[in-house]
PyMOL Python script that loads the backbone (N, CA, C, O; Angstrom):
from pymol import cmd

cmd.read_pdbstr("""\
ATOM      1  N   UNK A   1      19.928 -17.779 -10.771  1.00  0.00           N
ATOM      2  CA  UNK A   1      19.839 -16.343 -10.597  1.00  0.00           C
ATOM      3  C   UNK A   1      20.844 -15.683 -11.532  1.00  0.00           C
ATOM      4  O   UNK A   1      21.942 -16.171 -11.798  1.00  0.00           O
ATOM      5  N   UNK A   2      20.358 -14.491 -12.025  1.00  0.00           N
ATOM      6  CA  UNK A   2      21.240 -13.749 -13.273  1.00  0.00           C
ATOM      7  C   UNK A   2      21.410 -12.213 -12.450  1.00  0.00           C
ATOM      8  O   UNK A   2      20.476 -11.418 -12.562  1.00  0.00           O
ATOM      9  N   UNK A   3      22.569 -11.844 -11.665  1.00  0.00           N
ATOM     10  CA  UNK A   3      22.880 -10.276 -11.858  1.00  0.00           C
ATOM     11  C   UNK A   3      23.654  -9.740 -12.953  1.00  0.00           C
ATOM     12  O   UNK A   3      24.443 -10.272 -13.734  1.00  0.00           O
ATOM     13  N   UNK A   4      23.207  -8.479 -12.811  1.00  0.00           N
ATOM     14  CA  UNK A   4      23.208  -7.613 -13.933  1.00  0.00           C
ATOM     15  C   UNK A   4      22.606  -6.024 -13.509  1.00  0.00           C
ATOM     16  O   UNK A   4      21.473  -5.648 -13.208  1.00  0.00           O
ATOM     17  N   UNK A   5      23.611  -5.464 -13.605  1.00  0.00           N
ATOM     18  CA  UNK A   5      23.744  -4.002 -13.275  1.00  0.00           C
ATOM     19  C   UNK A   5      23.050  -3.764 -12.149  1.00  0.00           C
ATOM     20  O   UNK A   5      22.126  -2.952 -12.107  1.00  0.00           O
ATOM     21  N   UNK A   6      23.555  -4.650 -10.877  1.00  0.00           N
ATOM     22  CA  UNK A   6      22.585  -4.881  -9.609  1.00  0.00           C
ATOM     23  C   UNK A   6      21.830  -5.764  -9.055  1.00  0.00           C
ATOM     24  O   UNK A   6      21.890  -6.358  -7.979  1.00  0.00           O
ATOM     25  N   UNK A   7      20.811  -5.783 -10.287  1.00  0.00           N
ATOM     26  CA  UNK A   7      19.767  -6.631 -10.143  1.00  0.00           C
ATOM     27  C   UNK A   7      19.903  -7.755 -10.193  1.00  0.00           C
ATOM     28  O   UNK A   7      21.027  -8.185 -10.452  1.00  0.00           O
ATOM     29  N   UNK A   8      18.767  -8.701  -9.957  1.00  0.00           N
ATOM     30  CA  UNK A   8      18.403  -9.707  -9.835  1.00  0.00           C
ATOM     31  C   UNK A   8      17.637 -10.287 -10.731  1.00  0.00           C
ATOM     32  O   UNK A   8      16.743  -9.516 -11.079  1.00  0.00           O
ATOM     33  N   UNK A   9      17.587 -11.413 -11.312  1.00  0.00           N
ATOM     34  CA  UNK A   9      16.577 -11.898 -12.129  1.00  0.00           C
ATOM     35  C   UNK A   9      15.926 -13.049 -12.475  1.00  0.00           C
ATOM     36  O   UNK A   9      16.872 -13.311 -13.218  1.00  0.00           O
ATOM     37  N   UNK A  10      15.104 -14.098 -12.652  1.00  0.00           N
ATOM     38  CA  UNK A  10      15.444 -15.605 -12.426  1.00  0.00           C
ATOM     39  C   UNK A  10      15.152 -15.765 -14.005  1.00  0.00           C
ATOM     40  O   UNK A  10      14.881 -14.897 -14.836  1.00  0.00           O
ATOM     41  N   UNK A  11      15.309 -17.277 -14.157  1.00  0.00           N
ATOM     42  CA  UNK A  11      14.896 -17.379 -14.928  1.00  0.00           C
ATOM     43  C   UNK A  11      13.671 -18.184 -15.313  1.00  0.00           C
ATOM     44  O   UNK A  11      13.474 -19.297 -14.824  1.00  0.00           O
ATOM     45  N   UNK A  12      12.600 -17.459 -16.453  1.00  0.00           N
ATOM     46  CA  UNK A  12      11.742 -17.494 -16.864  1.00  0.00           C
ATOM     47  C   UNK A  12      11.377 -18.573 -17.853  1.00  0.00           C
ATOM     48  O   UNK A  12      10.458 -19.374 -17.686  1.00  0.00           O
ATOM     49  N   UNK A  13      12.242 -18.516 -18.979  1.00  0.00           N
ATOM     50  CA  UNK A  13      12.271 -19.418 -19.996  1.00  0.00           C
ATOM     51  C   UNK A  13      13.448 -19.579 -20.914  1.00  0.00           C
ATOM     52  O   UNK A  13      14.305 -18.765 -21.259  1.00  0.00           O
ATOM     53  N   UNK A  14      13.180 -21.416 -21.357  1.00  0.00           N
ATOM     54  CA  UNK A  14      14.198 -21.771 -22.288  1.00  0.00           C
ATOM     55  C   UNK A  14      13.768 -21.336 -23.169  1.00  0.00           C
ATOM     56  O   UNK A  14      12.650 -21.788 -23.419  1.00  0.00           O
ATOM     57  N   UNK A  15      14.287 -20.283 -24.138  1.00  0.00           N
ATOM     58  CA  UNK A  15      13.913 -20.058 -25.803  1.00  0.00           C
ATOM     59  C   UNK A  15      14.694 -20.906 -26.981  1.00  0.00           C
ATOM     60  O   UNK A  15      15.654 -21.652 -26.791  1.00  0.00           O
ATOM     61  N   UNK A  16      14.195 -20.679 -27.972  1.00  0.00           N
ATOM     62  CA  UNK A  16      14.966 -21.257 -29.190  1.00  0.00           C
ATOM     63  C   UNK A  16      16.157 -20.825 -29.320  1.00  0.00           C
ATOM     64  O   UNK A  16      16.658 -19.859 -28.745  1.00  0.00           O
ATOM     65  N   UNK A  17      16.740 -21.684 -30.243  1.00  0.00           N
ATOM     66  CA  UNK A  17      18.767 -21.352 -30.307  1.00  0.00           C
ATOM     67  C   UNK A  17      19.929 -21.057 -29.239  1.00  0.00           C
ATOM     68  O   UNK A  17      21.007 -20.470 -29.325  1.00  0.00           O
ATOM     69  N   UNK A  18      19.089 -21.872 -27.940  1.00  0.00           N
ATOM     70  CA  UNK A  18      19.811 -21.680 -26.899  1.00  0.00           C
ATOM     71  C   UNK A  18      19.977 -20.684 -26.243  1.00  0.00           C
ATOM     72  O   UNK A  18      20.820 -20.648 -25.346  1.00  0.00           O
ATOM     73  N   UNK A  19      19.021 -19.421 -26.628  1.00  0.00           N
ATOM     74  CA  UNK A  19      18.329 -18.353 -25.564  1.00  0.00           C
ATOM     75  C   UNK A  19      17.760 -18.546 -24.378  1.00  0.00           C
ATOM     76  O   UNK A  19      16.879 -19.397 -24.254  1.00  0.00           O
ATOM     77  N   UNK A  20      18.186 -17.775 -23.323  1.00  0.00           N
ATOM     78  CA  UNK A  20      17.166 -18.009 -22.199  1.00  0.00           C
ATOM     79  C   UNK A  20      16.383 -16.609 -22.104  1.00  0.00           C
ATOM     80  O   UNK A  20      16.852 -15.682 -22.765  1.00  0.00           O
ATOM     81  N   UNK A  21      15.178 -16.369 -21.305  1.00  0.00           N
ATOM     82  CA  UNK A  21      14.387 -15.099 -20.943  1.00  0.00           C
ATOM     83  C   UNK A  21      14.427 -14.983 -19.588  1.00  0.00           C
ATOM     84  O   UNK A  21      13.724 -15.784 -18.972  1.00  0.00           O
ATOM     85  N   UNK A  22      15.137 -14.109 -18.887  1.00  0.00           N
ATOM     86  CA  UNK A  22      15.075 -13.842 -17.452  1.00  0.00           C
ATOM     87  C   UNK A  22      14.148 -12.991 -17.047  1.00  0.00           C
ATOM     88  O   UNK A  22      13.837 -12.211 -17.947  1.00  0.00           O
ATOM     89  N   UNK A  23      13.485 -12.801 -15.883  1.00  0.00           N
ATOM     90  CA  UNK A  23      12.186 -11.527 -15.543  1.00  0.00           C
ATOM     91  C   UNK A  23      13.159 -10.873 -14.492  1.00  0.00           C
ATOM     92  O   UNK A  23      14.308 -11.307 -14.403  1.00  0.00           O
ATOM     93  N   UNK A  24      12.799 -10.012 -13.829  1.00  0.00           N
ATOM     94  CA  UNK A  24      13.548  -9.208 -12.566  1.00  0.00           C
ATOM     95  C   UNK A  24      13.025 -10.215 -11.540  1.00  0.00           C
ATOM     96  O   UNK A  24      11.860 -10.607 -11.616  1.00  0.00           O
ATOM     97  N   UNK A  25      13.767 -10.600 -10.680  1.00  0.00           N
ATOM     98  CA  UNK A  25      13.133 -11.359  -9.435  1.00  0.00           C
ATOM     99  C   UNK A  25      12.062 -10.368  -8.646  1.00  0.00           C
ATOM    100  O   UNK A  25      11.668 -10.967  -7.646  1.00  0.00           O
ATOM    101  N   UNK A  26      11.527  -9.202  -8.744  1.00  0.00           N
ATOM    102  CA  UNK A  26      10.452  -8.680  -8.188  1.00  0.00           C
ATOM    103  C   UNK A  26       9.620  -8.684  -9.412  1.00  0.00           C
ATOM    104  O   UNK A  26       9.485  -7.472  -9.580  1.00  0.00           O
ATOM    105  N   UNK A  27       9.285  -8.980  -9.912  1.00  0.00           N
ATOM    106  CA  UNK A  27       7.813  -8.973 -11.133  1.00  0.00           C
ATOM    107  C   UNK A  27       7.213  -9.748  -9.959  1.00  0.00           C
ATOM    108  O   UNK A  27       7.092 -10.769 -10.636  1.00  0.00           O
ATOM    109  N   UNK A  28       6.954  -9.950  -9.312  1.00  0.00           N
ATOM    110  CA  UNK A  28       5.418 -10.260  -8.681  1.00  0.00           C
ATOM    111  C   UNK A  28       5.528  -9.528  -7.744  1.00  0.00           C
ATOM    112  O   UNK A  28       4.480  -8.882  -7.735  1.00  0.00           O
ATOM    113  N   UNK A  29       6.362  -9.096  -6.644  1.00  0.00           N
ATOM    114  CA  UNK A  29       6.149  -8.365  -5.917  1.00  0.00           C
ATOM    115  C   UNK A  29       5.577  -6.781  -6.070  1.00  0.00           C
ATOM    116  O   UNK A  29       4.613  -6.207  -5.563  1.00  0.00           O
ATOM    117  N   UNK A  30       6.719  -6.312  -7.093  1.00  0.00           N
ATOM    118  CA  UNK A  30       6.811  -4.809  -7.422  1.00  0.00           C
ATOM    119  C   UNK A  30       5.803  -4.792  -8.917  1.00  0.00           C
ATOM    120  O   UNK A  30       5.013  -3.893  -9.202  1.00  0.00           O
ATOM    121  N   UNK A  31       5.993  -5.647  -9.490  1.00  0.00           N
ATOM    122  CA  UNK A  31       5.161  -5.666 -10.845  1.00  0.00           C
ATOM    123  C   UNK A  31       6.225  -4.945 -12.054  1.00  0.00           C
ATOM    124  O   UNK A  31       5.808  -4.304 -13.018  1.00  0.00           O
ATOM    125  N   UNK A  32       7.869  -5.248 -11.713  1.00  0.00           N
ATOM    126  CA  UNK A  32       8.409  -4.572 -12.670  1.00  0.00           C
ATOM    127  C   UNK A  32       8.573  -5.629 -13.535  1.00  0.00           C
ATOM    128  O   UNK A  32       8.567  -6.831 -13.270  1.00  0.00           O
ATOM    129  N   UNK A  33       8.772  -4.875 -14.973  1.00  0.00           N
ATOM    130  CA  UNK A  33       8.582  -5.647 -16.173  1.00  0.00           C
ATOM    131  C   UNK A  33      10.066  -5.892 -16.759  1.00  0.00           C
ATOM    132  O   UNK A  33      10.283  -6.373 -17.871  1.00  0.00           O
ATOM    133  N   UNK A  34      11.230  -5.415 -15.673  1.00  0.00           N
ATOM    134  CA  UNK A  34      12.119  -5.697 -17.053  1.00  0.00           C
ATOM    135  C   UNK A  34      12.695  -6.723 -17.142  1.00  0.00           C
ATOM    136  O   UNK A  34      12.995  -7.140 -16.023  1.00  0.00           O
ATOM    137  N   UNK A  35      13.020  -7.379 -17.962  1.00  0.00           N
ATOM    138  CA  UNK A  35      13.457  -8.725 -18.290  1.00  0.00           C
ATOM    139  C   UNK A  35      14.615  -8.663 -19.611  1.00  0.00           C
ATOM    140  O   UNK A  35      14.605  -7.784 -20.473  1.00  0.00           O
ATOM    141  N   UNK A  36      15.642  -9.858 -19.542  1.00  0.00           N
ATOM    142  CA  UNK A  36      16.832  -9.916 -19.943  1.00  0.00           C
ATOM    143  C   UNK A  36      17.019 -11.004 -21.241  1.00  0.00           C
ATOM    144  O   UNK A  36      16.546 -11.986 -20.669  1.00  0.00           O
ATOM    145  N   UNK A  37      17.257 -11.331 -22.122  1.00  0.00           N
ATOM    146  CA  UNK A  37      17.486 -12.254 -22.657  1.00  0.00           C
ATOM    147  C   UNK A  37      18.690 -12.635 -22.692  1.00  0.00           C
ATOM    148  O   UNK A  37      19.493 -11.706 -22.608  1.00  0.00           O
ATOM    149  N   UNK A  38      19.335 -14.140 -22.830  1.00  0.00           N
ATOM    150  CA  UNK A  38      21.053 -14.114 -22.603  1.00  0.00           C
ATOM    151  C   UNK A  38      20.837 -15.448 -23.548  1.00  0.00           C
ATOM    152  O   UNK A  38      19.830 -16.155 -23.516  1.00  0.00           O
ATOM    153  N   UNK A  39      22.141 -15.678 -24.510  1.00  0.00           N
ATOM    154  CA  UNK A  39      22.446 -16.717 -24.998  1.00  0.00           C
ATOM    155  C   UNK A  39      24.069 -17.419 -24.738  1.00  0.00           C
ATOM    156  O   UNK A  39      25.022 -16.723 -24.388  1.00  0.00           O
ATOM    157  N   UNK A  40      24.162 -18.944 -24.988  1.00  0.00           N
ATOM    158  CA  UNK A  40      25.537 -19.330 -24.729  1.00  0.00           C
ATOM    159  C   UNK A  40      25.323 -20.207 -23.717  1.00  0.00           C
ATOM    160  O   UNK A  40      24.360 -20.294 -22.956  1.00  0.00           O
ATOM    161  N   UNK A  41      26.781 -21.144 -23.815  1.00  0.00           N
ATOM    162  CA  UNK A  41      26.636 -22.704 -23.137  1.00  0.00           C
ATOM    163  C   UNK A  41      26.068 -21.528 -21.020  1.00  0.00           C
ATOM    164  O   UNK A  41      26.113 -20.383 -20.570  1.00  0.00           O
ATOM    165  N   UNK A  42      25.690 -22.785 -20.624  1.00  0.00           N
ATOM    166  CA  UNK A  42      25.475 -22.423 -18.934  1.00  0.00           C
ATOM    167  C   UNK A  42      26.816 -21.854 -18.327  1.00  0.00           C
ATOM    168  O   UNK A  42      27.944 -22.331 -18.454  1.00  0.00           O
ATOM    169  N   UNK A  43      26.406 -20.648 -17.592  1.00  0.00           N
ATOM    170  CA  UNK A  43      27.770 -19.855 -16.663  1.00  0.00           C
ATOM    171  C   UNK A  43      28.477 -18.865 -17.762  1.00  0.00           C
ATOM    172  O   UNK A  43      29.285 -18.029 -17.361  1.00  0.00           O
ATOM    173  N   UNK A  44      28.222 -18.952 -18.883  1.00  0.00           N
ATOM    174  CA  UNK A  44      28.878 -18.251 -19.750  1.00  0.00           C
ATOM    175  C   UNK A  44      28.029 -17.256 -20.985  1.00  0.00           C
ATOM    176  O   UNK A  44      28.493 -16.829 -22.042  1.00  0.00           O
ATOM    177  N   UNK A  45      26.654 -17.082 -20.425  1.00  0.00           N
ATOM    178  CA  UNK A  45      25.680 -16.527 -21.024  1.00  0.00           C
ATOM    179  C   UNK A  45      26.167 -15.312 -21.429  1.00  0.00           C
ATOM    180  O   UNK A  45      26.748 -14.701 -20.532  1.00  0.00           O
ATOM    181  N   UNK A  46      26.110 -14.692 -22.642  1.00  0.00           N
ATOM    182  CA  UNK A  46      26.160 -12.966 -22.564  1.00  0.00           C
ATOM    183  C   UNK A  46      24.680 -12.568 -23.148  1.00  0.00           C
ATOM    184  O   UNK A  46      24.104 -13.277 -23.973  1.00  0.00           O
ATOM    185  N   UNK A  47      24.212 -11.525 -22.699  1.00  0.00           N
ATOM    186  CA  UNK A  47      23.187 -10.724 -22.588  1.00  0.00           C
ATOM    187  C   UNK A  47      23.206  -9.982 -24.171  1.00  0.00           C
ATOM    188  O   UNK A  47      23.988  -9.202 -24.715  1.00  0.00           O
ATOM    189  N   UNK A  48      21.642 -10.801 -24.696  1.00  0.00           N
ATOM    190  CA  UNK A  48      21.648 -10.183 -26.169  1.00  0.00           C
ATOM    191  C   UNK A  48      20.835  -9.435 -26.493  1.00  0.00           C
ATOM    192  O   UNK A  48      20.845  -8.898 -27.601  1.00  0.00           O
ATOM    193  N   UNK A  49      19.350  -9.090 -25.006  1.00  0.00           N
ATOM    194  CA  UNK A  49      18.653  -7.730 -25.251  1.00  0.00           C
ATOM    195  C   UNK A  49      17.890  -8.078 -23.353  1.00  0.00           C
ATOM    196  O   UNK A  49      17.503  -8.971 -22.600  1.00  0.00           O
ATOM    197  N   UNK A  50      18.154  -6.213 -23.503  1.00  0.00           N
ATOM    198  CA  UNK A  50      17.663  -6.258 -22.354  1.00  0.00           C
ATOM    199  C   UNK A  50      16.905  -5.195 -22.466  1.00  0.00           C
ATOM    200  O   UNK A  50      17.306  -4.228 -23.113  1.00  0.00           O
ATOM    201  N   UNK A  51      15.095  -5.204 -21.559  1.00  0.00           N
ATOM    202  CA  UNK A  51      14.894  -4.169 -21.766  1.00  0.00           C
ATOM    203  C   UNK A  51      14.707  -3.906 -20.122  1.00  0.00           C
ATOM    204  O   UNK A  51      14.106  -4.692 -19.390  1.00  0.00           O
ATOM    205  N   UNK A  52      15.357  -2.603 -19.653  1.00  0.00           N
ATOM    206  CA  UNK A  52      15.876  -1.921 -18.584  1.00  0.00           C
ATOM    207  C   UNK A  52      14.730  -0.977 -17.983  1.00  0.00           C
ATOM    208  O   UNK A  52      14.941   0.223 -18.160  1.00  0.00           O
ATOM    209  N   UNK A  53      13.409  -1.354 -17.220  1.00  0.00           N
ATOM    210  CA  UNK A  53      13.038  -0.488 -16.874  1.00  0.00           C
ATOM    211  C   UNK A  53      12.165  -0.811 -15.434  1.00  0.00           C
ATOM    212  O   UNK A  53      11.030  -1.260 -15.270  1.00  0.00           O
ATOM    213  N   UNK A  54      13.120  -0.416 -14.564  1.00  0.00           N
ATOM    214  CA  UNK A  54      12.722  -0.960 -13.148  1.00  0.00           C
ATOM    215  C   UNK A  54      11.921  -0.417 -12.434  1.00  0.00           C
ATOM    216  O   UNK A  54      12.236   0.770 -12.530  1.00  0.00           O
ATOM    217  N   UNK A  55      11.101  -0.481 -11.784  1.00  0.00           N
ATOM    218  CA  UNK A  55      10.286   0.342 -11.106  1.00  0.00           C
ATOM    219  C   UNK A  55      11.033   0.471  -9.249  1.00  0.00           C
ATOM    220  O   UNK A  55      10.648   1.150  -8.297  1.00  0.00           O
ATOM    221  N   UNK A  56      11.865  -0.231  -9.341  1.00  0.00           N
ATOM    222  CA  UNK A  56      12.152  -0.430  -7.724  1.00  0.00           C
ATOM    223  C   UNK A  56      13.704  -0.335  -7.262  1.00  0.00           C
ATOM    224  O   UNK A  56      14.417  -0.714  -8.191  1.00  0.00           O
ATOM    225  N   UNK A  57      14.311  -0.022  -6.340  1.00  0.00           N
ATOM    226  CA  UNK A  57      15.959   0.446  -6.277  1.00  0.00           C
ATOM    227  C   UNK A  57      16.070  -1.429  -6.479  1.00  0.00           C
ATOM    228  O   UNK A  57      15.166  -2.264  -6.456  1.00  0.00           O
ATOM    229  N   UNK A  58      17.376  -1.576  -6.647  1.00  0.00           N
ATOM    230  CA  UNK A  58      17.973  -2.866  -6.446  1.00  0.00           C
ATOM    231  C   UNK A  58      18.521  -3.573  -5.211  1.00  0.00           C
ATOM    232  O   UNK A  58      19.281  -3.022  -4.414  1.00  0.00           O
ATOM    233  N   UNK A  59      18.113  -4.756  -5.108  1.00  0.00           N
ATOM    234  CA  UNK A  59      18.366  -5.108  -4.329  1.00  0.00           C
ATOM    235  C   UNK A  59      19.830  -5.375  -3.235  1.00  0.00           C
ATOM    236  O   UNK A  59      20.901  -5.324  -3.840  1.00  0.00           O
ATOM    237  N   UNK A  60      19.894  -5.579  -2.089  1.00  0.00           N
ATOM    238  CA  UNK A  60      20.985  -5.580  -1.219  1.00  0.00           C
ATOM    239  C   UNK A  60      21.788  -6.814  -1.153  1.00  0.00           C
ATOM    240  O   UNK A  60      21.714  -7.780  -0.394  1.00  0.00           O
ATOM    241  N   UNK A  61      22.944  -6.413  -2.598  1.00  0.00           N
ATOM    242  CA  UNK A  61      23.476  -8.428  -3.147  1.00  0.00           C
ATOM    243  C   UNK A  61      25.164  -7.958  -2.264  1.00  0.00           C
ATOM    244  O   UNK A  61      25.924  -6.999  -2.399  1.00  0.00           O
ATOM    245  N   UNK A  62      25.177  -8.910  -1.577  1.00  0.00           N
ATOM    246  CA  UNK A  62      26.722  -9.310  -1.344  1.00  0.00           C
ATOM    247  C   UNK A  62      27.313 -10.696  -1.837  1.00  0.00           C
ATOM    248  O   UNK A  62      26.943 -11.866  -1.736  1.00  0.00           O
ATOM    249  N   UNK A  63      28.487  -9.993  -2.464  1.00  0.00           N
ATOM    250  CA  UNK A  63      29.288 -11.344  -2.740  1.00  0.00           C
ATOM    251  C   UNK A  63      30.650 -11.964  -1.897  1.00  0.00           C
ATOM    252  O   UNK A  63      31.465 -11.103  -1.564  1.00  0.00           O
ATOM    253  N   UNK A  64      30.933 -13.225  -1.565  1.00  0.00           N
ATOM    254  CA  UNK A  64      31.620 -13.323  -1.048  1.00  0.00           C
ATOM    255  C   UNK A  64      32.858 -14.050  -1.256  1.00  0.00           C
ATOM    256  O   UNK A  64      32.364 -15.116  -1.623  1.00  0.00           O
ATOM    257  N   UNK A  65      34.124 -14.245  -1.286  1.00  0.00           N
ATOM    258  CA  UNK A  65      35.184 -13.986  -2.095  1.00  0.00           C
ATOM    259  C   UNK A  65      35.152 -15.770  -2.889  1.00  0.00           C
ATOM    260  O   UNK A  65      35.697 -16.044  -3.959  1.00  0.00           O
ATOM    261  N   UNK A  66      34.507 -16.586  -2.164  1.00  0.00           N
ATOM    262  CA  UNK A  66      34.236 -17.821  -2.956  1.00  0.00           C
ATOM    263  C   UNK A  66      33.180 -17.925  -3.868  1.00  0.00           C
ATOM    264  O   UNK A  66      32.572 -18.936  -4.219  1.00  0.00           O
ATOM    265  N   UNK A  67      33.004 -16.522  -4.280  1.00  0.00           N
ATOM    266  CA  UNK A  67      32.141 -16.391  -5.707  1.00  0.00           C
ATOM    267  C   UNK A  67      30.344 -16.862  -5.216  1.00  0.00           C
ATOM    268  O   UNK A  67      29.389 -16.802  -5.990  1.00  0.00           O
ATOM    269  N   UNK A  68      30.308 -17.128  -4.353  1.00  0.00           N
ATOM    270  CA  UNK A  68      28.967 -16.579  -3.937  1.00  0.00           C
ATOM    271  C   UNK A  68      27.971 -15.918  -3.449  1.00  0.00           C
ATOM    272  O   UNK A  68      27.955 -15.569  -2.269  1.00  0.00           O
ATOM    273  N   UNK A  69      27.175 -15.704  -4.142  1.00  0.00           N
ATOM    274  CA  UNK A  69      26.116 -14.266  -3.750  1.00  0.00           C
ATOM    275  C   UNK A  69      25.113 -14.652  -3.047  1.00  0.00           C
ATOM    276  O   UNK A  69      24.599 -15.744  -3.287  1.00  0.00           O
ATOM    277  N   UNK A  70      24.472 -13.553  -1.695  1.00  0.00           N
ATOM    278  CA  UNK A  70      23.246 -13.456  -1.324  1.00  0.00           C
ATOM    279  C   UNK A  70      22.973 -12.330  -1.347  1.00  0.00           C
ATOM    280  O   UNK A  70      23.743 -11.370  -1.318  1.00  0.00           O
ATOM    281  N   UNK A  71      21.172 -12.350  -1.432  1.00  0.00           N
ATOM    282  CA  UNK A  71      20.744 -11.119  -1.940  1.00  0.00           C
ATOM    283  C   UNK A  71      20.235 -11.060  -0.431  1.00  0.00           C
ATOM    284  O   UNK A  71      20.005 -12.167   0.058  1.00  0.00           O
ATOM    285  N   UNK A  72      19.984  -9.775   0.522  1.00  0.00           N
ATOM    286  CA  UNK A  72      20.011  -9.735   1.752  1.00  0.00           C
ATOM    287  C   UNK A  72      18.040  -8.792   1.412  1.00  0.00           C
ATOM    288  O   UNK A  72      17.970  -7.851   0.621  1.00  0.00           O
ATOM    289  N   UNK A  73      17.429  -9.041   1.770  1.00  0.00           N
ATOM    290  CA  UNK A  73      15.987  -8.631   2.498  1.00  0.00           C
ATOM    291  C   UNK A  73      15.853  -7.592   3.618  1.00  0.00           C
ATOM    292  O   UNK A  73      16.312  -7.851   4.731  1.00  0.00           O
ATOM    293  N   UNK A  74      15.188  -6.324   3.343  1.00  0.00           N
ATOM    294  CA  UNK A  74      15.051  -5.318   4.721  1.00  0.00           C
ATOM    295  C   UNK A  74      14.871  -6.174   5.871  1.00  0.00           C
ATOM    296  O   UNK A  74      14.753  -7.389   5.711  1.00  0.00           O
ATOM    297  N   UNK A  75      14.839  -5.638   7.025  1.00  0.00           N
ATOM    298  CA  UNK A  75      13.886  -6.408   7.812  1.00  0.00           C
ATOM    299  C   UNK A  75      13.030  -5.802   8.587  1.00  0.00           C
ATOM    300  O   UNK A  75      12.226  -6.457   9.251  1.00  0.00           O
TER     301      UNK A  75
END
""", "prot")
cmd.dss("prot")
cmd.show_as("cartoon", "prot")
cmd.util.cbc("prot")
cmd.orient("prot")
């Protein structure tokens, strides 16, 4: 999982030169399209294009002080 300005995103694909392609973790639900590209060894990715256009608020992420996140679901 990749956050980033909120969101959520998984990942999609390994690209060439050690790029990855992330989608928003709602593209199937919501049908939003935006998706992230990030390059660099694992855990240390920086973000080399993103295109930003969400159709849906972001999701409800808490982190907790041992550096792990859950993303919490209405109910």
């Amino acid at each position: 999982m990749l956050l980033h300005r909120g969101y959520t995103f998984r990942l999609k694909n390994n690209l060439a030169h050690g790029r990855k392609q992330w989608y928003c973790s709602s593209r199937l639900t919501s049908r939003c399209l935006a998706d992230v590209n990030t390059e660099g060894p694992e855990g240390y990715e920086r973000i080399v294009r993103s295109r930003f256009a969400h159709n849906h608020a972001p999701p409800n992420v808490r982190r907790f002080a041992d550096g792990r996140y859950v993303v919490r679901t209405p109910h």
